[in-house]
N, CA, C and O atoms as a CHARMM CRD file, in Angstrom:
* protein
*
  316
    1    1 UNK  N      5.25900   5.40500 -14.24100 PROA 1      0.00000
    2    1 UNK  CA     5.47900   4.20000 -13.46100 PROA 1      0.00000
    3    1 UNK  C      5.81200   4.56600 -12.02400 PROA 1      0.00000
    4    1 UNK  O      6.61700   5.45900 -11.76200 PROA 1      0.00000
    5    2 UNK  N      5.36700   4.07200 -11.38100 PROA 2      0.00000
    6    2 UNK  CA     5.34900   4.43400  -9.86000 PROA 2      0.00000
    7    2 UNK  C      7.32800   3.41000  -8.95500 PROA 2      0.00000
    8    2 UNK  O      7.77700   2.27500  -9.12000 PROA 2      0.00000
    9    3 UNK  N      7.64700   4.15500  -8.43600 PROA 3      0.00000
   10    3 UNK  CA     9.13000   4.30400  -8.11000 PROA 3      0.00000
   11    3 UNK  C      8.82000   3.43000  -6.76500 PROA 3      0.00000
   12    3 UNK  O      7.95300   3.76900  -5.95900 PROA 3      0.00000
   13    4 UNK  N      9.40200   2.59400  -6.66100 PROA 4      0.00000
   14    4 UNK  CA     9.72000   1.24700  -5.40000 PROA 4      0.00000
   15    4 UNK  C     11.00200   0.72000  -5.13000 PROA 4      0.00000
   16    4 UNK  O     11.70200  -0.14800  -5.65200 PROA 4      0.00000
   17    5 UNK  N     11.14400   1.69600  -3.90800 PROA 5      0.00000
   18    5 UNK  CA    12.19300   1.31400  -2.53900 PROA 5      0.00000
   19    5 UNK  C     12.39900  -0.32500  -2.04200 PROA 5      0.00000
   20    5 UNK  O     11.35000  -0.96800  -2.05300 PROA 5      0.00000
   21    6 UNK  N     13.07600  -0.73400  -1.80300 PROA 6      0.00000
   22    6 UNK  CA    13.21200  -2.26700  -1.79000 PROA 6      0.00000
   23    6 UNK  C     14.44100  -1.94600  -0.61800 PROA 6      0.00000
   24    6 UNK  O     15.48300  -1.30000  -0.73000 PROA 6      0.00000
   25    7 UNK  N     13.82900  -2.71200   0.59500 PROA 7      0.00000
   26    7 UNK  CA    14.48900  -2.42500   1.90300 PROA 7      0.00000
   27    7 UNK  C     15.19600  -3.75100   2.45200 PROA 7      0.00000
   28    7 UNK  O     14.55500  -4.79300   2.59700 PROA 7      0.00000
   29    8 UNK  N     16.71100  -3.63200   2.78000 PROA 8      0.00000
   30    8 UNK  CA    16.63600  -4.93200   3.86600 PROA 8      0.00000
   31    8 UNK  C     16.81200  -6.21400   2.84400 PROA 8      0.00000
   32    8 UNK  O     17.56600  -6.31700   1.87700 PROA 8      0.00000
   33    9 UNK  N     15.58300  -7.43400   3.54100 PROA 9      0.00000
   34    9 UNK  CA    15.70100  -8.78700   2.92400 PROA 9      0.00000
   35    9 UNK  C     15.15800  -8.24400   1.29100 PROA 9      0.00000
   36    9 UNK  O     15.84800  -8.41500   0.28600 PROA 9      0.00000
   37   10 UNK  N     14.01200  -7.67800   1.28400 PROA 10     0.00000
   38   10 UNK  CA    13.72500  -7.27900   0.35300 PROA 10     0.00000
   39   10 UNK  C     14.43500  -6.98800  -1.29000 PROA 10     0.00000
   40   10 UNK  O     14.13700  -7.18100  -2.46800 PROA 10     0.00000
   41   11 UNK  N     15.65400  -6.34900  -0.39700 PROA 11     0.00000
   42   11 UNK  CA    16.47100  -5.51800  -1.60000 PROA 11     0.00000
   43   11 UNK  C     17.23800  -7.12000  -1.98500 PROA 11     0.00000
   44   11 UNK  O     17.35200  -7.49300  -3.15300 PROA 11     0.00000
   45   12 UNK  N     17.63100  -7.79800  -1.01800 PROA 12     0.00000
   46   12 UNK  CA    18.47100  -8.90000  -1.38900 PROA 12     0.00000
   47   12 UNK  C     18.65200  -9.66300  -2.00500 PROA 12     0.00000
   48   12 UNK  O     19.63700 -10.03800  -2.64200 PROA 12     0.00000
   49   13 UNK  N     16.67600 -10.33500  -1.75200 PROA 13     0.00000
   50   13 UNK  CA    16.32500 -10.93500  -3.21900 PROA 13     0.00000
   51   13 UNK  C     15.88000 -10.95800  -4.03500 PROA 13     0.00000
   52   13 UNK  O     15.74100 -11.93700  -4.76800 PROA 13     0.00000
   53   14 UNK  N     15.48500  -9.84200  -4.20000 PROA 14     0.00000
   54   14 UNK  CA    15.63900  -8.92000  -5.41800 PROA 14     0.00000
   55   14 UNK  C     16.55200  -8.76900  -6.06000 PROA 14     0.00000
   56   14 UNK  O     16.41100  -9.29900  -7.16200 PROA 14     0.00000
   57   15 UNK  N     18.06900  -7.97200  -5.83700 PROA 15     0.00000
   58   15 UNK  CA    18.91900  -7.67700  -6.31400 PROA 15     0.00000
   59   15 UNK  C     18.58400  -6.37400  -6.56800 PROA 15     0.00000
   60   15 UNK  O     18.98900  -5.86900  -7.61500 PROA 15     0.00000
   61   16 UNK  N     17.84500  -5.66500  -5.72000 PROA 16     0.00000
   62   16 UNK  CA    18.10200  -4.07100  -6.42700 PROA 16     0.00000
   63   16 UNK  C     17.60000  -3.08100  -4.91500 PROA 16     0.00000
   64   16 UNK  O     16.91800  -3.57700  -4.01800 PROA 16     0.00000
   65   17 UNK  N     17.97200  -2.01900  -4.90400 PROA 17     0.00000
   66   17 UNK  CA    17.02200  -1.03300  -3.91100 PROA 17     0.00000
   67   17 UNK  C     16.29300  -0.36200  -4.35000 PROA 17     0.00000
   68   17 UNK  O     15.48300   0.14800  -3.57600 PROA 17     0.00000
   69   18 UNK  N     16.21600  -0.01600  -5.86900 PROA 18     0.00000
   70   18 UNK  CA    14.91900   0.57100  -6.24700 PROA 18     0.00000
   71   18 UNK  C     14.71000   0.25700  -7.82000 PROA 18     0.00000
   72   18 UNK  O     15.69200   0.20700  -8.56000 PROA 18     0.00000
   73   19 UNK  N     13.12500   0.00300  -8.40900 PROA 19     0.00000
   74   19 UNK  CA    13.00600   0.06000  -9.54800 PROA 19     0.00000
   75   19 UNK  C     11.56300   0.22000 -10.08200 PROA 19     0.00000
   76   19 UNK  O     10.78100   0.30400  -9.13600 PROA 19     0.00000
   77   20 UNK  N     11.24600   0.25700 -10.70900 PROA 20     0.00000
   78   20 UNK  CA     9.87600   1.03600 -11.82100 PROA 20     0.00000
   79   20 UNK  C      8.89600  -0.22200 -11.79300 PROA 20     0.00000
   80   20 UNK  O      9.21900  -1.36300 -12.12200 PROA 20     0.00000
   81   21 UNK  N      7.45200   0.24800 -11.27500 PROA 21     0.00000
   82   21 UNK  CA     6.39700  -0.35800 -11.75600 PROA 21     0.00000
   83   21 UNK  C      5.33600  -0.05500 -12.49900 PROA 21     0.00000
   84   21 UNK  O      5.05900   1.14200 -12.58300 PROA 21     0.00000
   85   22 UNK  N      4.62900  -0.87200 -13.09400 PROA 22     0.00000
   86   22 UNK  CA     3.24800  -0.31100 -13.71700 PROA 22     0.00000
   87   22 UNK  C      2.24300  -0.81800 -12.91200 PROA 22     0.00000
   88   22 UNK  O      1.10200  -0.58100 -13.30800 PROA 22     0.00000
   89   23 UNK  N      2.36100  -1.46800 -11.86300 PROA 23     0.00000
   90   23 UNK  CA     1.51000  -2.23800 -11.44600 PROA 23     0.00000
   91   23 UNK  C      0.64900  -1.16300 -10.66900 PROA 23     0.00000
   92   23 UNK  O      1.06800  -0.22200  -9.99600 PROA 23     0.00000
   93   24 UNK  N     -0.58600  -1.51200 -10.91300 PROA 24     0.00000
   94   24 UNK  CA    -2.18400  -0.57500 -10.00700 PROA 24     0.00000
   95   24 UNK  C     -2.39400  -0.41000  -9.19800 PROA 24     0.00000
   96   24 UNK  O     -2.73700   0.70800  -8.81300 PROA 24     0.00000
   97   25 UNK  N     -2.27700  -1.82400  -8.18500 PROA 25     0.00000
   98   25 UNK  CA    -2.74500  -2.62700  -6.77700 PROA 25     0.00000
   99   25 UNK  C     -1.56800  -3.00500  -6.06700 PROA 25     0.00000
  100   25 UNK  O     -0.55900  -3.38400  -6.66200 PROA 25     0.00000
  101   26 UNK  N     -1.65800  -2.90500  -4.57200 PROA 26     0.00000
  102   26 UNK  CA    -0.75900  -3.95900  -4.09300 PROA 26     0.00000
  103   26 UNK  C     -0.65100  -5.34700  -4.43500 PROA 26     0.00000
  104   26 UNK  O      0.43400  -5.93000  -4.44800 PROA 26     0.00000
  105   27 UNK  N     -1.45800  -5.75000  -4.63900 PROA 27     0.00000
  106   27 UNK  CA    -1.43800  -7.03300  -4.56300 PROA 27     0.00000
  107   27 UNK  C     -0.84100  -7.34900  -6.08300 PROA 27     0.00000
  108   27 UNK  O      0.01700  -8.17800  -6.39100 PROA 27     0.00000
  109   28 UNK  N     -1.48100  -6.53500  -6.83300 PROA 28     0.00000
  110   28 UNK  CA    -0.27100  -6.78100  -8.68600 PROA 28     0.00000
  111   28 UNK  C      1.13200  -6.94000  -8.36600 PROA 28     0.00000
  112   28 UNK  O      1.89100  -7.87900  -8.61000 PROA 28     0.00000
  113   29 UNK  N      1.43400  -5.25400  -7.45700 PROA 29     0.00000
  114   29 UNK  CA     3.22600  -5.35200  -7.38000 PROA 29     0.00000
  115   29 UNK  C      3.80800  -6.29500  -6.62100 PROA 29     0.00000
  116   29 UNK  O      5.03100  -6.43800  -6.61000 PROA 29     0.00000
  117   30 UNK  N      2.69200  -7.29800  -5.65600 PROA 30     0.00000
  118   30 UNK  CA     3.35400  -8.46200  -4.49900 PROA 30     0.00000
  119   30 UNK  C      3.33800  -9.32000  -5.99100 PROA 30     0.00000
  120   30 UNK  O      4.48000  -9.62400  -6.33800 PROA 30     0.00000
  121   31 UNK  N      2.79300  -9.54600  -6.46900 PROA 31     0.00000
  122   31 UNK  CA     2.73100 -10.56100  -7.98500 PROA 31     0.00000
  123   31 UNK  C      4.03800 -10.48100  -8.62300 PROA 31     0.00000
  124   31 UNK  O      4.95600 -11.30200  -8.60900 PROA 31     0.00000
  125   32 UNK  N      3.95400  -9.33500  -9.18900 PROA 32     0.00000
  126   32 UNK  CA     5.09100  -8.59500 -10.26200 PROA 32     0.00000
  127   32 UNK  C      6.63100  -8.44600  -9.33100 PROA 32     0.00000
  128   32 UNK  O      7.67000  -8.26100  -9.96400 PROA 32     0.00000
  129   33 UNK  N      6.65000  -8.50900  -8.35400 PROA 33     0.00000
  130   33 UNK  CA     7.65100  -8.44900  -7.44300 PROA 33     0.00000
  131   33 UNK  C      8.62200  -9.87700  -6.84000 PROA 33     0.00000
  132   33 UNK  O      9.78600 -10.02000  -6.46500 PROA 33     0.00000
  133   34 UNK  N      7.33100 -10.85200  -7.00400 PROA 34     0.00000
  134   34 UNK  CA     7.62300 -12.37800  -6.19700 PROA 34     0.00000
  135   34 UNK  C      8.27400 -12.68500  -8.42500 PROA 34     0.00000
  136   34 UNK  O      9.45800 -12.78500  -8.75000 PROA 34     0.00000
  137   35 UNK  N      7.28600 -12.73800  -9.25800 PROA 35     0.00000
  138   35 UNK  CA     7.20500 -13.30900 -10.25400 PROA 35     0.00000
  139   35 UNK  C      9.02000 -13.12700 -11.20200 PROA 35     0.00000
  140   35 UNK  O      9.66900 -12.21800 -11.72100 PROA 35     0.00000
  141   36 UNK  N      9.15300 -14.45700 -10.98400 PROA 36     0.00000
  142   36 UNK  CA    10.94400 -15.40500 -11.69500 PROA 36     0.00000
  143   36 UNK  C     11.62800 -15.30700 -10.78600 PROA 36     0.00000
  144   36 UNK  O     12.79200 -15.66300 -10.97400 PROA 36     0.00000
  145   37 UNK  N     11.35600 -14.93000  -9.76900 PROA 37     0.00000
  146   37 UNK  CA    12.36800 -14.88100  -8.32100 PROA 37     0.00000
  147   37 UNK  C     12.04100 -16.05000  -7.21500 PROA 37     0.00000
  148   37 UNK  O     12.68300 -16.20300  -6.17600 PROA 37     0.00000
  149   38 UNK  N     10.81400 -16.92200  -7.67300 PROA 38     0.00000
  150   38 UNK  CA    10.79300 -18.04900  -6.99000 PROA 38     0.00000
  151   38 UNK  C     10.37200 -18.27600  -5.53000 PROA 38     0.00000
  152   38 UNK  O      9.62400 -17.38600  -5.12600 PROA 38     0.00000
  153   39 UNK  N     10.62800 -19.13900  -4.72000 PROA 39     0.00000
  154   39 UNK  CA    10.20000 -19.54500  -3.39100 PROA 39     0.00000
  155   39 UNK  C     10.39000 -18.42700  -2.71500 PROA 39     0.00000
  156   39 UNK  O      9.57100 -17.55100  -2.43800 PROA 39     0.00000
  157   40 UNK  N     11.97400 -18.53300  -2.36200 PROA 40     0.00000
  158   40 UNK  CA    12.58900 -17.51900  -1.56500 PROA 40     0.00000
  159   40 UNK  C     11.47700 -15.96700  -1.51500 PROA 40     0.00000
  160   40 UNK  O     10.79400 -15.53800  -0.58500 PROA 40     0.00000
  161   41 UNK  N     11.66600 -15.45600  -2.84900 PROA 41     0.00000
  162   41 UNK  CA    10.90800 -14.24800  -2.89300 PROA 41     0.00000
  163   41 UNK  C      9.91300 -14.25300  -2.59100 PROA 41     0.00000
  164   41 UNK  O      9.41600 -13.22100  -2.14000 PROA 41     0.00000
  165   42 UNK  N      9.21800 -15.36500  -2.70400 PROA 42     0.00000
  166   42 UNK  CA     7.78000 -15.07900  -2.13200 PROA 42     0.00000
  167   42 UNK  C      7.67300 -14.85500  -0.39100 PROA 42     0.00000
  168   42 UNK  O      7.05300 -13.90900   0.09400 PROA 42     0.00000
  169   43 UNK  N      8.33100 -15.81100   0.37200 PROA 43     0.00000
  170   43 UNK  CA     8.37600 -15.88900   1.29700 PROA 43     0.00000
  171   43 UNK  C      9.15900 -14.43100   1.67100 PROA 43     0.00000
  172   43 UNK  O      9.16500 -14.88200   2.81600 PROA 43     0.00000
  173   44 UNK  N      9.51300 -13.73000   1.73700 PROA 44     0.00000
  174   44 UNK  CA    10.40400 -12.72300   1.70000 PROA 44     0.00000
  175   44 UNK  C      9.07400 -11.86300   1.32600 PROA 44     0.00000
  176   44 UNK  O      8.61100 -11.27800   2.30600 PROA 44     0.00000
  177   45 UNK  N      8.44800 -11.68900   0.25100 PROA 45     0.00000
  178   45 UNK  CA     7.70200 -10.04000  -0.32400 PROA 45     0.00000
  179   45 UNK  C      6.29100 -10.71900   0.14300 PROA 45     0.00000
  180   45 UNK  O      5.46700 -10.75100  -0.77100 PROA 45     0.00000
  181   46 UNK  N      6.01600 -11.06300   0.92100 PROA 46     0.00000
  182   46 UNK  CA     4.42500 -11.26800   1.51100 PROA 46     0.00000
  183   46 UNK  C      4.29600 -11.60800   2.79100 PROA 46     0.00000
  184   46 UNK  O      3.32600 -12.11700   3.35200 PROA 46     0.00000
  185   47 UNK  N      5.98500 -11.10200   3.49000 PROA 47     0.00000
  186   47 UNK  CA     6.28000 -11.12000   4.72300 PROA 47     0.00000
  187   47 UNK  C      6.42200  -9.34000   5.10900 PROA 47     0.00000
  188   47 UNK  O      6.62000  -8.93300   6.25400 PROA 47     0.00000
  189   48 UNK  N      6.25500  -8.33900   3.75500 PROA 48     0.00000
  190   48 UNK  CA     6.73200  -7.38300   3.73400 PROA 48     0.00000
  191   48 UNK  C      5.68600  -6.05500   3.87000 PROA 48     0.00000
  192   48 UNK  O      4.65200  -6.12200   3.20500 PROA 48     0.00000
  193   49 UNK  N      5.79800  -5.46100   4.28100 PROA 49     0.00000
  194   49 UNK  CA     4.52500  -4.63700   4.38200 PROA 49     0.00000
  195   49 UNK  C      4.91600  -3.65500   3.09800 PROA 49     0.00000
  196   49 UNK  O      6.00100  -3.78400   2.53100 PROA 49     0.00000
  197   50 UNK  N      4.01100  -2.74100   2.72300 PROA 50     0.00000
  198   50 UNK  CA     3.89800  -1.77400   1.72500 PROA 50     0.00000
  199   50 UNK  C      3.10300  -0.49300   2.08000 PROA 50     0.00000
  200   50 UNK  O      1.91500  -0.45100   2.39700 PROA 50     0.00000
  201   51 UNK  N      3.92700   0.49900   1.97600 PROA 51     0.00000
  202   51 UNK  CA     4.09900   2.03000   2.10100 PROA 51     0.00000
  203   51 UNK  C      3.72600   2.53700   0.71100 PROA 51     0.00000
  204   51 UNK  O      4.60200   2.40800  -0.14400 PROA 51     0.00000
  205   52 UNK  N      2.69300   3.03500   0.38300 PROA 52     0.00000
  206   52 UNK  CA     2.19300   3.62800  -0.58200 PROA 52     0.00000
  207   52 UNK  C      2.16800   4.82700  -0.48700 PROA 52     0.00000
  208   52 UNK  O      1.05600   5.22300  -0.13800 PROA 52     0.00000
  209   53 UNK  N      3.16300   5.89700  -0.69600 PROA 53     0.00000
  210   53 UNK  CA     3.03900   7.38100  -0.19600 PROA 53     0.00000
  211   53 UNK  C      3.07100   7.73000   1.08600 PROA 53     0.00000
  212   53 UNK  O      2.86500   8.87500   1.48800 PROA 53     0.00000
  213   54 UNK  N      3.36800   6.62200   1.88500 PROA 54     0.00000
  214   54 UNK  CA     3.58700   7.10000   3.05600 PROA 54     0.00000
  215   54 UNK  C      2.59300   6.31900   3.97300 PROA 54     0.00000
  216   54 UNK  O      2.75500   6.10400   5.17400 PROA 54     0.00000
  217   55 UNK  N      1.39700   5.88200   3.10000 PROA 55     0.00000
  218   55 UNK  CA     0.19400   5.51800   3.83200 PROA 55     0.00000
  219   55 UNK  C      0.37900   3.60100   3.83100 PROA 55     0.00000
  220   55 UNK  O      1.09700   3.03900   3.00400 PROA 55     0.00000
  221   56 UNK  N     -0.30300   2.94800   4.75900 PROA 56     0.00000
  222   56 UNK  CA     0.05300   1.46600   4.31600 PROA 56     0.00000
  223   56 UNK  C     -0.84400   0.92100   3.79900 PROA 56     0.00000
  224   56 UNK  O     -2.00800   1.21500   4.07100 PROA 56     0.00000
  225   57 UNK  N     -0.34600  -0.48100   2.48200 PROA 57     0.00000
  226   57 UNK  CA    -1.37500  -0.81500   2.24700 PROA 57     0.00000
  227   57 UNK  C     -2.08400  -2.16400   2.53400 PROA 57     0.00000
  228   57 UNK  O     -2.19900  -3.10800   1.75200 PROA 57     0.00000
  229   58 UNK  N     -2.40300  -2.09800   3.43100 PROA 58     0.00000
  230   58 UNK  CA    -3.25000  -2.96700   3.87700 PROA 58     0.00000
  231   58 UNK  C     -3.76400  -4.62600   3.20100 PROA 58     0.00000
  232   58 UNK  O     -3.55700  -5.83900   3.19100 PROA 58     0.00000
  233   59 UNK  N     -4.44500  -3.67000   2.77600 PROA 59     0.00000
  234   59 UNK  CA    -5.32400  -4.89800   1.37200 PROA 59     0.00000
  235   59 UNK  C     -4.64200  -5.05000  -0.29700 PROA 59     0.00000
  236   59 UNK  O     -4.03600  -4.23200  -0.99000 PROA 59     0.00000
  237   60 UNK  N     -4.93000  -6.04600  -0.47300 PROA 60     0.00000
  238   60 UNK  CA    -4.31900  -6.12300  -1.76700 PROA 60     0.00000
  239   60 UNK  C     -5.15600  -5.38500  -3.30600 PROA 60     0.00000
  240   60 UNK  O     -5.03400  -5.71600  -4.48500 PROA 60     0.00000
  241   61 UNK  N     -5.94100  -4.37000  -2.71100 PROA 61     0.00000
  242   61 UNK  CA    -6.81200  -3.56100  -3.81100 PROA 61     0.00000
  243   61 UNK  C     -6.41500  -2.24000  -3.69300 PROA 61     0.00000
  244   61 UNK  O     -6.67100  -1.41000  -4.56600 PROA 61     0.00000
  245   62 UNK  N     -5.74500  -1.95700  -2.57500 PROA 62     0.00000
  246   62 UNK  CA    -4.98000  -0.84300  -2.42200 PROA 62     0.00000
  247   62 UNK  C     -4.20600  -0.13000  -3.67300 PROA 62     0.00000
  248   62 UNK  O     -3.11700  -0.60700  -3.99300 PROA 62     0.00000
  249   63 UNK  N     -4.65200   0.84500  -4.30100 PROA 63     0.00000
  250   63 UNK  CA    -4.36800   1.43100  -5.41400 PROA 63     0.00000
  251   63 UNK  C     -2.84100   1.92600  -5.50300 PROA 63     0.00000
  252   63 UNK  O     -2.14800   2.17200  -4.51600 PROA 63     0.00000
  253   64 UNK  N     -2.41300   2.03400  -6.88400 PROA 64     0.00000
  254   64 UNK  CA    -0.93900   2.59200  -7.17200 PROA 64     0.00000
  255   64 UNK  C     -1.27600   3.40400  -7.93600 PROA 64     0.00000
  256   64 UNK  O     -2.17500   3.09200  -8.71700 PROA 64     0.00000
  257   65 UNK  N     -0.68100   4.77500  -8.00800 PROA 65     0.00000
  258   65 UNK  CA    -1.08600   5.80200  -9.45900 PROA 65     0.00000
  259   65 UNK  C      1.02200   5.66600 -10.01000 PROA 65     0.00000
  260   65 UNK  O      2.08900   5.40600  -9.45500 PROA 65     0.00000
  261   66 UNK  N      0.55700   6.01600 -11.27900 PROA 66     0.00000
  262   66 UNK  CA     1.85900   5.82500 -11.75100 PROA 66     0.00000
  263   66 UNK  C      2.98200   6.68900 -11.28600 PROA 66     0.00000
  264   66 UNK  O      4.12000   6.62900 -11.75200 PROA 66     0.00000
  265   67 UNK  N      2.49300   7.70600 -10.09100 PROA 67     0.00000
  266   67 UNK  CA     3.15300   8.85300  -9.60300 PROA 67     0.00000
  267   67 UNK  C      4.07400   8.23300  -8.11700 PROA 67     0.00000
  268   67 UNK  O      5.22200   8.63600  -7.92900 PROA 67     0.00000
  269   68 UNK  N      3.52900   7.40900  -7.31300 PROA 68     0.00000
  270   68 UNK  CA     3.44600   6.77000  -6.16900 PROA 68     0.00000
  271   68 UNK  C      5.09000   6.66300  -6.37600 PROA 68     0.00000
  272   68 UNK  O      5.85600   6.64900  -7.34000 PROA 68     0.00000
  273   69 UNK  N      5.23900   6.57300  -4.46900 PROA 69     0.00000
  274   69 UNK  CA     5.91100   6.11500  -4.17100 PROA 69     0.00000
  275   69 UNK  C      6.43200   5.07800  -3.07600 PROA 69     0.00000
  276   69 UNK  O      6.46800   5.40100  -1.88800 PROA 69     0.00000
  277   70 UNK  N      6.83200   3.82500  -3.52200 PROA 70     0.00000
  278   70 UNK  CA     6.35300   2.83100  -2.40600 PROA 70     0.00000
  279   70 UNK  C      7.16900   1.99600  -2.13600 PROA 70     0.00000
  280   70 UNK  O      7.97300   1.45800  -2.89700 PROA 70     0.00000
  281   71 UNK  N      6.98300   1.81000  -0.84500 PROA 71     0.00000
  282   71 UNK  CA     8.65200   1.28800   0.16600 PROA 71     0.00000
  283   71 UNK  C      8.48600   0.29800   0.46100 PROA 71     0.00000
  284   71 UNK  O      7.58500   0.20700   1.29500 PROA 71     0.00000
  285   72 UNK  N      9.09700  -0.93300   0.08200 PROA 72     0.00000
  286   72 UNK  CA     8.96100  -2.46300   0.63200 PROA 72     0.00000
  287   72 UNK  C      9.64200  -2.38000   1.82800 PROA 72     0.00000
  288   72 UNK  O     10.83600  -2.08300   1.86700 PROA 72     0.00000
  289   73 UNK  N      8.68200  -2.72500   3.25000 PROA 73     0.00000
  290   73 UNK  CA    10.01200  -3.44800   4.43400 PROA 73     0.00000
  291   73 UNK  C      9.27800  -4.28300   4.91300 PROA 73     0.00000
  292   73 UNK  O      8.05700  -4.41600   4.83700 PROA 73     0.00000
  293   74 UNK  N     10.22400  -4.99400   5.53900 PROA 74     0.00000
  294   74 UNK  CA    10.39100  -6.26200   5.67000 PROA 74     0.00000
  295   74 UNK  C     10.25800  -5.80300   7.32200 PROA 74     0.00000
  296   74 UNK  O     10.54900  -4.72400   7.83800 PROA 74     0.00000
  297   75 UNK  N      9.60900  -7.25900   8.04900 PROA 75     0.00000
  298   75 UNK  CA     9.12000  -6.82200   9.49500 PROA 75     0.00000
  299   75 UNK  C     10.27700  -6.14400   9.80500 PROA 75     0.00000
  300   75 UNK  O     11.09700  -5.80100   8.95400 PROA 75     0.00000
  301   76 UNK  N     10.37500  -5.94700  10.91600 PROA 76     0.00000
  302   76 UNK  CA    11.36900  -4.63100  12.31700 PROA 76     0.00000
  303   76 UNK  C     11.18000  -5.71200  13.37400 PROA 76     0.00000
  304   76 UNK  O     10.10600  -6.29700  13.51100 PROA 76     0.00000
  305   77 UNK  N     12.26800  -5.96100  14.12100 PROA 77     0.00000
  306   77 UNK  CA    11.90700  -6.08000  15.54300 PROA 77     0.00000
  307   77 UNK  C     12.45300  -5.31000  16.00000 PROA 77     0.00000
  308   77 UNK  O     13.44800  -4.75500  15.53400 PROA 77     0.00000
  309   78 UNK  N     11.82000  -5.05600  17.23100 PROA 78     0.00000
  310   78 UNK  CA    12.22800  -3.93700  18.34700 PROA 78     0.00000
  311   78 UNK  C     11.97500  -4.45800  19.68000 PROA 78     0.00000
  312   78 UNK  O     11.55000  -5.59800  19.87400 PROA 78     0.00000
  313   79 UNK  N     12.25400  -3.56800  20.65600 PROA 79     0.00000
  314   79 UNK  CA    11.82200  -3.56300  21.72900 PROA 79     0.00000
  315   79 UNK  C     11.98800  -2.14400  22.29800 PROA 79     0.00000
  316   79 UNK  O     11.60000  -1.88700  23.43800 PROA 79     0.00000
């Protein structure tokens, strides 16, 4: 199962900073991630970008191997 960092707003509503997926795709773990956590979460994990090993994933076909490791954050502002 591939290991997911949960950053920030992320971790909040969630309730966790890290935990285990099976999910394949980005777009499964934005599913499996929003799914019994309701409005809030959605708005929150599809505001969030995704770090797949380091690399981002972009599209929601973007692959997971059960080895991965992948970092939810939530925008940055800066200047």
């Amino acid at each position: 199962m591939a290991r997911v960092r949960l950053f920030a707003g992320a971790a909040e509503i969630l309730g966790a900073t890290e935990l285990h997926s099976d999910a394949t795709t980005a777009g499964a773990l934005r599913q499996a991630l929003v799914a019994g956590h309701g409005v809030s979460a959605e708005q929150v994990i599809t505001r969030c970008s995704l770090l797949v090993d380091g690399v981002r994933a972009a599209e929601d076909d973007h692959p997971i191997t059960d080895e991965a490791l992948v970092d939810v954050l939530p925008p940055f502002a800066g200047g």
